[in-house]
FIGU-963381 format. One record per residue (C-alpha): x, y, z. Coordinates in steps of 0.5 Angstrom, whole numbers, always signed. Layout:
R    c1    c2    c3
R     X     Y     Z
...
END
This chain:
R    c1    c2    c3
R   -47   +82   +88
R   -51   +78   +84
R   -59   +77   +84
R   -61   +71   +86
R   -67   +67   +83
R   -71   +69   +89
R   -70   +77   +88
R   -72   +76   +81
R   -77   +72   +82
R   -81   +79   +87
R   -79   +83   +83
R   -82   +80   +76
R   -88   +79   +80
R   -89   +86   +83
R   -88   +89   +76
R   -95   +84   +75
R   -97   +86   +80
R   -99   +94   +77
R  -101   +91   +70
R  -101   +85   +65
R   -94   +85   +61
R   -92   +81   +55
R   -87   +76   +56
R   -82   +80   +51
R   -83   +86   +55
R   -82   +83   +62
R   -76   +80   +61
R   -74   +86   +57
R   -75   +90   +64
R   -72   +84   +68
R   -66   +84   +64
R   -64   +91   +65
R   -59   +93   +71
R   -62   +95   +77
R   -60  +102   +80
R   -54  +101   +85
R   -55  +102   +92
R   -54  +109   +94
R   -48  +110   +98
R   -47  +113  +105
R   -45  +119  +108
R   -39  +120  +111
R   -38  +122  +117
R   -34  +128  +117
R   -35  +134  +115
R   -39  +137  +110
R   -34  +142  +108
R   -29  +136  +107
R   -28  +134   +99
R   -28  +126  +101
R   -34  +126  +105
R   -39  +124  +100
R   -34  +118   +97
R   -37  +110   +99
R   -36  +103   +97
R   -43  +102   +92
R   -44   +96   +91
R   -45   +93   +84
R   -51   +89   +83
R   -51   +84   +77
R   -57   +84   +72
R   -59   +77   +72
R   -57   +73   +66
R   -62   +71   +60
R   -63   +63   +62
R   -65   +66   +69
R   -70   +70   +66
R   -73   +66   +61
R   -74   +59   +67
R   -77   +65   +71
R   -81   +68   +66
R   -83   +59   +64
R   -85   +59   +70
R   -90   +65   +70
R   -93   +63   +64
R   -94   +56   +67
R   -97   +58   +73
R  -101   +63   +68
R   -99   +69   +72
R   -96   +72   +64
R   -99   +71   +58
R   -98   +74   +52
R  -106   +72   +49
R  -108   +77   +55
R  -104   +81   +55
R  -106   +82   +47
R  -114   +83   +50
R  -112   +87   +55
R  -108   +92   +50
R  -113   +92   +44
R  -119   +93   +48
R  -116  +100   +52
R  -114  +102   +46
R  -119  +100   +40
R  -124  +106   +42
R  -118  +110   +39
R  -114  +107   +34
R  -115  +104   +28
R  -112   +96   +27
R  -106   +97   +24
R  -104  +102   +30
R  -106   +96   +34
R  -103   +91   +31
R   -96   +95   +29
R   -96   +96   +37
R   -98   +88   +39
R   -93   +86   +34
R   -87   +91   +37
R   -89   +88   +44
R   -87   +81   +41
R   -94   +78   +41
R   -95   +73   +35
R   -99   +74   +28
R  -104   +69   +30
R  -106   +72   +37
R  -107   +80   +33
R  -112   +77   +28
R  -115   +74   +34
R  -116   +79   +38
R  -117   +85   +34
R  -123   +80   +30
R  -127   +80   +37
R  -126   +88   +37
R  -132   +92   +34
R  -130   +95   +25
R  -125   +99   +24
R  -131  +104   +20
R  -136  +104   +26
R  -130  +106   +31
R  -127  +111   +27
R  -133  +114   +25
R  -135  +115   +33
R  -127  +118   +33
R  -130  +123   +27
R  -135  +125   +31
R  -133  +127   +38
R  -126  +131   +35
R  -130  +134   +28
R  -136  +133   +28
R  -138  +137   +21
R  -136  +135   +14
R  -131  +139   +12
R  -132  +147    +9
R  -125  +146    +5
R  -120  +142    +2
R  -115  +144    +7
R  -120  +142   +13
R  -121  +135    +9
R  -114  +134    +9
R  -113  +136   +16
R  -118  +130   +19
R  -115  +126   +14
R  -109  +127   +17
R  -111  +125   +25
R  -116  +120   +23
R  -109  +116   +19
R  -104  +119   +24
R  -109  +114   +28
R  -108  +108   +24
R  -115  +108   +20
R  -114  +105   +14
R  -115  +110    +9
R  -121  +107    +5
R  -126  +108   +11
R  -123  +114   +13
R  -126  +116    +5
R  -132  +113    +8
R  -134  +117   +14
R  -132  +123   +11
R  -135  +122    +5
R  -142  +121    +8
R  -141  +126   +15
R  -141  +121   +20
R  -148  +118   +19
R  -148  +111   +21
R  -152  +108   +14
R  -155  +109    +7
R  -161  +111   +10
R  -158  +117   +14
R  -153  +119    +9
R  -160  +120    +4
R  -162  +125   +10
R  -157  +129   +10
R  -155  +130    +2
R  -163  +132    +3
R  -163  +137    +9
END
């Protein structure tokens, strides 16, 4: 049994419904199979060997030109789009991650160069977010290279670039010169 347009089409719509999707991604999770039909219990008895055997019916992923006029259509109607969803995606996500984490996994959804840049240019720098990051997990300047190399790691592990993981570091999380020269002085 084939699916028609129509199945389709609710479905794509009910994945829309809980979140924004790129188009890359939706069609990825419309061309997958869908899981058959359970099949139905016999009515003989439980002990028999054949009772639990029945006809499933095979449902037929929907072919790629199927997909891609469905997925058109939704762009037309502007019910799927890849700028929003990119907003969307950096704007959870940046509080928390450095830029090349955020563009590695814009890029893995299938969302163009032109679009990363731009959506990441709106979001607060890369140095102030980190620092935020730094002070909620560390809060102190390192005591031993062991610790330096652990906080290192994390805020790297996040996807900071390394020159404005030495920044923060380096100046103990103030915010500019002025704070930095009350804290080597303290």
């Amino acid at each position: 049994m084939a699916a028609t347009a129509d199945d389709l089409r609710a479905r794509a719509l009910r994945l829309l419904a809980r979140r924004e999707y790129s188009r890359q991604e939706l069609a990825s999770k419309l061309m997958t199979k869908p899981m058959p039909k359970p099949a139905r219990r016999s009515a003989r008895g439980a002990n028999d060997d054949f009772a639990y055997f029945a006809v499933v019916e095979e449902v037929i992923p929907p072919t790629e030109a199927e997909v891609n006029a469905l997925l058109d259509d939704l762009e037309k109607r502007k019910m799927l789009s890849d700028d929003r969803y990119a907003e969307m995606r950096t704007r959870l996500r940046a509080p928390r991650y450095g830029n090349s984490r955020l563009q590695q996994e814009l890029a893995q959804k299938g969302i163009d160069r032109d679009t990363i840049a731009a959506v990441i240019a709106e979001q607060p720098d890369e140095l102030s977010r980190c620092r935020e990051l730094w002070l909620k997990k560390f809060g102190q300047a390192p005591r031993d290279i062991n610790e330096r190399m652990k906080q290192i790691r994390h805020l790297a592990s996040r996807g900071f670039a390394m020159r404005v993981i030495q920044q923060v570091i380096r100046s103990g999380g103030a915010a500019n010169e002025d704070d930095l020269s009350d804290t080597i002085t303290a």
